[in-house]
C-alpha positions in Angstrom: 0.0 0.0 0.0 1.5 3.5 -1.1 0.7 6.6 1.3 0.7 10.2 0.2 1.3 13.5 1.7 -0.6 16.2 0.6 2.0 18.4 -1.4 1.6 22.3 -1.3 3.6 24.6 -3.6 3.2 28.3 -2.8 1.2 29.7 -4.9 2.1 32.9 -7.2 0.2 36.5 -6.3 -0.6 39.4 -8.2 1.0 39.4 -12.0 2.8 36.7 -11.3 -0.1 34.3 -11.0 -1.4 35.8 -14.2 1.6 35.2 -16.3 2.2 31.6 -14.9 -1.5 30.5 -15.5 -3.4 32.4 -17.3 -6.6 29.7 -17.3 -6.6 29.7 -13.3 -6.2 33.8 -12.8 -9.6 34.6 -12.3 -9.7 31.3 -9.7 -9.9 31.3 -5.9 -7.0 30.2 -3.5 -9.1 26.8 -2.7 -10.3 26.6 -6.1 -6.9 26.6 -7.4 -5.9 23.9 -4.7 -8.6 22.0 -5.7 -7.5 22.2 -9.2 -3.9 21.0 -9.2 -5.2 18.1 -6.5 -7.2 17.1 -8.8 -4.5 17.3 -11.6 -2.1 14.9 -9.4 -4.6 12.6 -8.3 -5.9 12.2 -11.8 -1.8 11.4 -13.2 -1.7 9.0 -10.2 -4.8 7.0 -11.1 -3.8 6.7 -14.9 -0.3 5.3 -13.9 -1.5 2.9 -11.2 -4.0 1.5 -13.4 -1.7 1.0 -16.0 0.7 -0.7 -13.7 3.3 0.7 -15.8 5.4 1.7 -12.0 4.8 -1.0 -9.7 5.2 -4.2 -10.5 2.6 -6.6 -9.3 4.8 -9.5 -8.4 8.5 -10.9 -9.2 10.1 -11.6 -12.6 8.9 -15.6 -13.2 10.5 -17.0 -16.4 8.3 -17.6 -19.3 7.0 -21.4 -19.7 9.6 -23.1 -21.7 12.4 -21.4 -21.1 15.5 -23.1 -19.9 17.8 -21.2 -17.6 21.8 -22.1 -17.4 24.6 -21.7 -14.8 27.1 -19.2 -16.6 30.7 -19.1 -15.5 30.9 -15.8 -14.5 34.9 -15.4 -15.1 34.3 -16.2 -18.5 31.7 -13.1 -19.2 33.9 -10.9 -17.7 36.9 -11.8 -19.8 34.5 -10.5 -23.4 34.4 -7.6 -24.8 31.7 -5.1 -23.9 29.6 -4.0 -26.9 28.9 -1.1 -25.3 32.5 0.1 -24.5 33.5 -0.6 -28.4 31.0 1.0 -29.9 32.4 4.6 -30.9 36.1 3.4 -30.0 38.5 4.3 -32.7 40.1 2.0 -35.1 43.2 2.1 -36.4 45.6 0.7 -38.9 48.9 -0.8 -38.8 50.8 2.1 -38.8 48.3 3.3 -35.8 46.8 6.1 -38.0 43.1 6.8 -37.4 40.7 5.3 -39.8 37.8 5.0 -38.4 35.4 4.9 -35.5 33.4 1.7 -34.4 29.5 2.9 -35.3 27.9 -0.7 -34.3 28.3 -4.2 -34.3 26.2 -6.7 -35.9 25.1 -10.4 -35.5 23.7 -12.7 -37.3 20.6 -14.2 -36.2 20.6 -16.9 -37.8 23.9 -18.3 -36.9 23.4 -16.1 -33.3 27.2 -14.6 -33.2 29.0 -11.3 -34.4 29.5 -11.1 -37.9 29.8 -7.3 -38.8 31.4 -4.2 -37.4 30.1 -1.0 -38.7 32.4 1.6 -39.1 32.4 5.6 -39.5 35.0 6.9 -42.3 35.6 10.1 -42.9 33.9 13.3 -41.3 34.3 15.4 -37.8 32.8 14.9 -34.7 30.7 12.5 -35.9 29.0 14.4 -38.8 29.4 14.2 -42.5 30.9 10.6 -42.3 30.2 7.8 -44.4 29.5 4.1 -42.7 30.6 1.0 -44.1 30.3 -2.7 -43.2 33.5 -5.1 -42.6 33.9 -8.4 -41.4 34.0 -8.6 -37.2 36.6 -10.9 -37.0 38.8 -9.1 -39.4 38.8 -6.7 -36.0 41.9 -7.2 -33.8 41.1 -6.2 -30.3 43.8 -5.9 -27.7 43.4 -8.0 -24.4 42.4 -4.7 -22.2 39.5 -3.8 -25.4 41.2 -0.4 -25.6 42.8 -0.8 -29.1 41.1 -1.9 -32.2 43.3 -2.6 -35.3 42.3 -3.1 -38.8 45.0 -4.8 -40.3 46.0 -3.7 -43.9 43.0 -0.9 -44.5 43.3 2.5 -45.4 40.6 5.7 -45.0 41.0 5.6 -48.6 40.4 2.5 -49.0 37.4 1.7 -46.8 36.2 5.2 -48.4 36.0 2.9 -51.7 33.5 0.4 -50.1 29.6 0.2 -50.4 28.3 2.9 -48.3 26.1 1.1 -45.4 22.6 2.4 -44.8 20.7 0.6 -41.6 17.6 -0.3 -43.0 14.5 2.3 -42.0 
């Protein structure tokens, strides 16, 4: 069961109260109490009967599902999408090429099968993406470094220009 306190905000006198509402101006003090409970109250209902806030009850898996032990010192030793994404890449001479836009897997086979790079452009704008394979990635142990052996900006410039679909 949730409790509430009736909140108060001070209200605005004289011009102030005019400019800020304009609607509620001509109101009384208790009428415009009345008013902004009734705004609140009204918000509250429509969010507890959508039950989009509380949940009724814990997470259950869904029927069929099988759940499996994971060894957790293996996950930590991956890469982290998240972390990759707009690291930079670079060649073997450790210029800048590129920046690392996404990464994309397969869902048929259900692994990583695309990186999506960003060539060209400043600060993110006016580049052009393009697709390459994900294992042709090297990735140092600590995830900070991402090489792309052999490629040029010219070069990955010359590639089909990736578009994600709309």
């Amino acid at each position: 069961m949730v409790a509430f306190t009736r909140l108060q905000t001070p209200l605005k006198t004289g011009i102030e109260a005019i400019s800020a509402s304009p609607g509620l101006s001509n109101l009384t003090l208790a009428a415009r109490r009345r008013y902004s409970d009734w705004m609140i109250w009204t918000a509250l209902a429509i969010v507890l009967a959508t039950g989009t806030v509380l949940p009724t009850g814990p997470a259950l898996p869904q029927a069929g599902v099988q759940l499996i032990k994971v060894d957790l010192s293996v996950v930590t030793k991956g890469y982290r999408m998240s972390k990759l994404i707009g690291s930079n890449v670079v060649n073997d001479k450790s210029e800048k090429i590129g920046t690392v836009d996404d990464v994309i897997a397969d869902k048929d086979k259900k692994q990583l099968s695309f990186a999506v790079l960003q060539v060209g452009g400043f600060l993110g704008l006016g580049g052009r993406l393009v697709a390459v394979p994900y294992d042709s990635l090297v990735i140092d142990d600590t995830g900070q470094k991402i090489t792309l052996p052999g490629a040029s900006k010219d070069e990955l410039k010359k590639l089909s220009e990736f578009n994600y679909p709309a």
